[in-house]
C-alpha positions as CSV (number, residue, x, y, z in Angstrom):
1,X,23.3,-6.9,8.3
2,X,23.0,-6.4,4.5
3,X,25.4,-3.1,3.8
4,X,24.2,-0.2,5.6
5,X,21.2,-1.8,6.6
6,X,20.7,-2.7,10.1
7,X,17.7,-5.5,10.5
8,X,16.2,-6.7,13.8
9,X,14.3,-9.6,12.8
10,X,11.1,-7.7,15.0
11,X,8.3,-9.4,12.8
12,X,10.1,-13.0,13.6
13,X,7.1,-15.7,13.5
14,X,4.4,-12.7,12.4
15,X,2.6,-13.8,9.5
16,X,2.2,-11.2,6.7
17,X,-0.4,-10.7,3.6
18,X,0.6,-8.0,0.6
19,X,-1.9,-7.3,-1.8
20,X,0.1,-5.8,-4.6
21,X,2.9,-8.2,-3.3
22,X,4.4,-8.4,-6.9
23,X,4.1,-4.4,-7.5
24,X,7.2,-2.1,-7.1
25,X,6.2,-1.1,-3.4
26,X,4.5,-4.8,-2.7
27,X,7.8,-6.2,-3.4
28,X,10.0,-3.8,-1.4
29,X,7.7,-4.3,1.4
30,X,7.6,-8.4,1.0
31,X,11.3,-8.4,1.0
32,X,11.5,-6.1,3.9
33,X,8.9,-8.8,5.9
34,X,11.0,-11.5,4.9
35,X,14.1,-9.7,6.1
36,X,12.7,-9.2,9.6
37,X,11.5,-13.1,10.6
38,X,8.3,-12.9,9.2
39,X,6.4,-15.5,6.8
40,X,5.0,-13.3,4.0
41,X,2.2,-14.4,1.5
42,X,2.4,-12.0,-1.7
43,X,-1.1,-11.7,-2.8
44,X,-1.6,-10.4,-6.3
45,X,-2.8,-11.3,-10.4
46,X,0.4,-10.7,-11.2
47,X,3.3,-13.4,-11.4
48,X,5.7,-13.9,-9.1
49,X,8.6,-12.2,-9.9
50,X,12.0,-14.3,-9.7
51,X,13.1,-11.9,-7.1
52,X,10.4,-12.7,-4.7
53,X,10.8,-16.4,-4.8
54,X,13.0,-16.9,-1.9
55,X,11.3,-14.0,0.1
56,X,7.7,-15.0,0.0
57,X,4.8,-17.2,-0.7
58,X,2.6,-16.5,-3.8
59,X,-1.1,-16.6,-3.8
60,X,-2.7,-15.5,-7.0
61,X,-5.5,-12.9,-6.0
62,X,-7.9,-10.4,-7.8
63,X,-8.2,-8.3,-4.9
64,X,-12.0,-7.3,-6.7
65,X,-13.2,-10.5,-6.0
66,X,-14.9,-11.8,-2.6
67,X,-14.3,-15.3,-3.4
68,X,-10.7,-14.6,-3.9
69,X,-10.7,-12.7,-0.9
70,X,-12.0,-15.8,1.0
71,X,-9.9,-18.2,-1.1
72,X,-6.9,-15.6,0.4
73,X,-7.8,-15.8,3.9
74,X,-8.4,-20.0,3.8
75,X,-5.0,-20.2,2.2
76,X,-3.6,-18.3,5.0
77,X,-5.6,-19.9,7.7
78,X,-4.4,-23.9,6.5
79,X,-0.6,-22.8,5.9
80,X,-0.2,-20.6,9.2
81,X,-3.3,-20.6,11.3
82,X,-3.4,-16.9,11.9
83,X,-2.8,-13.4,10.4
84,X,-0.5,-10.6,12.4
85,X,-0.2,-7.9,9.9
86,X,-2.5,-7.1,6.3
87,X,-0.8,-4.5,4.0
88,X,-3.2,-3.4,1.5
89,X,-0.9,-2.5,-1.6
90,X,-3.1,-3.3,-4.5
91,X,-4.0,0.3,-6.7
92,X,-4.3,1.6,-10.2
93,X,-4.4,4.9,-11.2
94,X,-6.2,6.6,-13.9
95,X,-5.4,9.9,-15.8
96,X,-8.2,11.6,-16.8
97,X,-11.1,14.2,-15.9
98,X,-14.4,13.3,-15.0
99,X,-15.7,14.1,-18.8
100,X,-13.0,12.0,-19.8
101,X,-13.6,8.8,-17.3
102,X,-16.2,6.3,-17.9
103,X,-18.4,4.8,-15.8
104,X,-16.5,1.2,-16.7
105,X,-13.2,3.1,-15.8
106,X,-14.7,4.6,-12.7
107,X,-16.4,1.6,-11.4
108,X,-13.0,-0.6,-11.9
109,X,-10.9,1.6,-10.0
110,X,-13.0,2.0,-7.0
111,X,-13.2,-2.1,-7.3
112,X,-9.6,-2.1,-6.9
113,X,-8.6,0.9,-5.1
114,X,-11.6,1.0,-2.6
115,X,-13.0,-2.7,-2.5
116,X,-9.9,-4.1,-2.7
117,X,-9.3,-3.0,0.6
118,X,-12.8,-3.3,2.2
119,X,-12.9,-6.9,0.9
120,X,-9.3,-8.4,1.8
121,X,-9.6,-6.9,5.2
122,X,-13.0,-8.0,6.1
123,X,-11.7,-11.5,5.7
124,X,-8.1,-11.2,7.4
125,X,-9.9,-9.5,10.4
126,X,-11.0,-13.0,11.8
127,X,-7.7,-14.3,11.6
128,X,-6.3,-11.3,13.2
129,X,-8.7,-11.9,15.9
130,X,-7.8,-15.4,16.7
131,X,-4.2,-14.1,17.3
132,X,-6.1,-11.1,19.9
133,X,-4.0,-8.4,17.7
134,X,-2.6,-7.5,14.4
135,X,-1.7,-4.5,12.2
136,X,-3.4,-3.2,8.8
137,X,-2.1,-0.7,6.7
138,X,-3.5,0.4,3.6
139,X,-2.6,2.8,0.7
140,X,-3.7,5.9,0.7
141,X,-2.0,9.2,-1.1
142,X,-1.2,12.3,-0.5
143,X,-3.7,13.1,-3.8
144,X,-6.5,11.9,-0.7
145,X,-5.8,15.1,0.7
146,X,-4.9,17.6,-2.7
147,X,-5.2,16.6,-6.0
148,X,-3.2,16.7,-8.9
149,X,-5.2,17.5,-12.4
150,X,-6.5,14.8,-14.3
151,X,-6.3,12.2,-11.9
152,X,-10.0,12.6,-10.4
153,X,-10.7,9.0,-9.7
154,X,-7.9,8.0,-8.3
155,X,-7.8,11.4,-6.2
156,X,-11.5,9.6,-4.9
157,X,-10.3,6.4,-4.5
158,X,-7.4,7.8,-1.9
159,X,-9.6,9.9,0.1
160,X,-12.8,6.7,0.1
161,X,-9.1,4.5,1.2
162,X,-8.3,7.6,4.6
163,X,-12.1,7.4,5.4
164,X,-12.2,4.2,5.6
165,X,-9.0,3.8,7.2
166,X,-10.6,6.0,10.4
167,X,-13.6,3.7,10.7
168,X,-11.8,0.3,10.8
169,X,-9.6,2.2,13.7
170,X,-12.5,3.4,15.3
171,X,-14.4,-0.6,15.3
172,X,-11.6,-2.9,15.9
173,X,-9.4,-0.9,18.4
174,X,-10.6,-2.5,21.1
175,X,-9.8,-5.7,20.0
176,X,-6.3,-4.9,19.5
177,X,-6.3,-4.5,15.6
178,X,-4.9,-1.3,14.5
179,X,-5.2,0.2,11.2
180,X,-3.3,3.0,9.4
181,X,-2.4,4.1,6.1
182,X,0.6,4.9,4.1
183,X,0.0,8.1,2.0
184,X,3.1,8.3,-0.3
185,X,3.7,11.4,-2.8
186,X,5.8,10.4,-5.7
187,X,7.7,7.0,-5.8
188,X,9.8,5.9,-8.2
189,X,7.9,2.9,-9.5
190,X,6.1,1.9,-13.0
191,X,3.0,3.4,-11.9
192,X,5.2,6.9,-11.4
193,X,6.7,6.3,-15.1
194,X,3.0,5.6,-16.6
195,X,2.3,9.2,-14.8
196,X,5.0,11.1,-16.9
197,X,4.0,8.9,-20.2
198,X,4.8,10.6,-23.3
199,X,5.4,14.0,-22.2
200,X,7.8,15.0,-24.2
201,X,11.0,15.8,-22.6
202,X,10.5,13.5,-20.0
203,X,13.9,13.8,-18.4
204,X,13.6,17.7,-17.8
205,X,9.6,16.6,-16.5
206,X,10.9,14.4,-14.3
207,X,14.0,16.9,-12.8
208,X,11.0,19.8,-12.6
209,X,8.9,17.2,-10.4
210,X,11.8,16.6,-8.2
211,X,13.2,19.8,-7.7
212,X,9.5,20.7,-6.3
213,X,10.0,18.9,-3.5
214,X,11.8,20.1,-0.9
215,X,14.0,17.3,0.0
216,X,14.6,17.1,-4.1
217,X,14.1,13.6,-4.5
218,X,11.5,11.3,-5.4
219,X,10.5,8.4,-2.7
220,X,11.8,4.8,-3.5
221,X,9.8,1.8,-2.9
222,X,12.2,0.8,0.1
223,X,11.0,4.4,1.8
224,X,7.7,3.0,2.0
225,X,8.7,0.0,3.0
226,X,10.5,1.2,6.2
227,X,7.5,2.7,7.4
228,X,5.5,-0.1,6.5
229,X,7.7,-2.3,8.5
230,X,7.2,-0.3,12.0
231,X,3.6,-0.4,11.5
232,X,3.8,-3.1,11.4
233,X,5.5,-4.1,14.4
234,X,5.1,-3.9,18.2
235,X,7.0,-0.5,18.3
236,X,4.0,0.9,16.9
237,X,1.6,-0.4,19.0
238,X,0.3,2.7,20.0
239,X,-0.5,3.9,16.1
240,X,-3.7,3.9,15.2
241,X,-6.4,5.7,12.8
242,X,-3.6,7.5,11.4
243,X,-2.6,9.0,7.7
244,X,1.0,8.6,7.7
245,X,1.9,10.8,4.8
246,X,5.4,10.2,3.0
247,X,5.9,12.6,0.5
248,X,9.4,14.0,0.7
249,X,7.9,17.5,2.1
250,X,5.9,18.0,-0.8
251,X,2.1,18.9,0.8
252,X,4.2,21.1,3.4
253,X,4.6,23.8,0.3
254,X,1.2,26.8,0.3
255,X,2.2,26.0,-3.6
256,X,3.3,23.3,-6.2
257,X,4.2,23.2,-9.7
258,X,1.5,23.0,-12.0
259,X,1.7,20.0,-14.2
């Protein structure tokens, strides 16, 4: 028990991948993994933070590359043997309209956003299927359903991230591989503070944004994580092909603020 936390250790001897691992969410959800019994590989092209050190192992990975993806996977397969759970973390986000995105800017964050995901769970699949079960979850957002303004690339990405979500349900069901996705609204993390930028009196910004939401609040990165970690697990094992949205109420409104 680590204060009011209450762990069951119900990922003990699972094996884990993060892409994102060293993000503000990947890291919650590494130390989460860790927390319950499981051996976690934090996959990402960013350092390992000091924090994550005792929590996890690091893999460097561009999650745009299939031969990192492979590397990933053969990394995984010599250290543990098999793979029980992928969580596919990895995203950017861009703020701009179409007129204002280029085709560079589009392309790179469909690579990361979208490929990522196709990529790094084409090769964990076979190493799910050696164990004869295992648990994706990728990263959606609630912009895959609604969209905020100037975000209409990473609005595409998110709904290209539920599609495919569905279809990887659909073909590996039967094999006992279930796949879902997280669909967060706003999270307290660097990517949320890049949002807000310089917009001038940020604080009273940020309180607006909050107070939209009913439960007047923004998510934390441990809120994702919790749901992460029951995906994960055998508790869910009946979850599949869904678009778990976590948003604090937001999407439940007929109308938000206009930013």
């Amino acid at each position: 028990m680590a204060g009011d936390k209450i762990f069951t250790e119900h990922l003990n001897g699972r094996v884990a991948v993060v892409t994102g691992g060293c993000g503000g969410i990947g890291q919650a959800i590494c130390r989460r993994f860790a927390s319950e019994g499981a051996q976690v590989v934090a996959a990402d092209v960013a350092p390992m933070p000091e924090a994550l050190q005792s929590s996890a192992h690091y893999f460097k990975h561009d999650v745009t590359s299939e031969q990192s993806a492979q590397d990933l996977m053969a990394f995984v397969e010599q250290q543990f043997g098999h793979l029980d759970v992928l969580v596919n973390a990895a995203g950017i986000e861009i703020e701009k309209t179409i007129e204002e995105t280029t085709l560079d800017e589009w392309q790179r964050i469909f690579a990361i956003n979208v490929t990522g995901t196709f990529l790094t769970s084409k090769y964990g699949v076979p190493l799910m299927r050696k164990k004869g079960a295992g648990s994706i979850i990728n990263f959606g957002s609630y912009d895959g359903f609604i969209a905020d303004p100037g975000l209409a690339a990473y609005c595409a990405t998110k709904g290209a991230v539920h599609a495919l979500t569905k279809a990887m349900a659909c073909d590996y069901g039967k094999e006992n591989i279930r796949v879902n996705a997280i669909c967060p609204g706003f999270v307290a993390t660097p990517m949320l503070e890049s949002f807000f930028g310089d917009s001038g009196d940020i604080e009273s910004l940020k309180q607006e944004v909050r107070d939209i939401h009913p439960l007047r609040r923004y998510g934390t990165p441990d809120d994702m994580a919790n749901l992460v970690n029951w995906l994960a697990g055998d508790e869910a094992r009946y979850a599949s092909g869904a678009l778990w949205v976590l948003d604090g109420g937001l999407t439940a409104q007929v109308q938000q603020m206009k930013l």
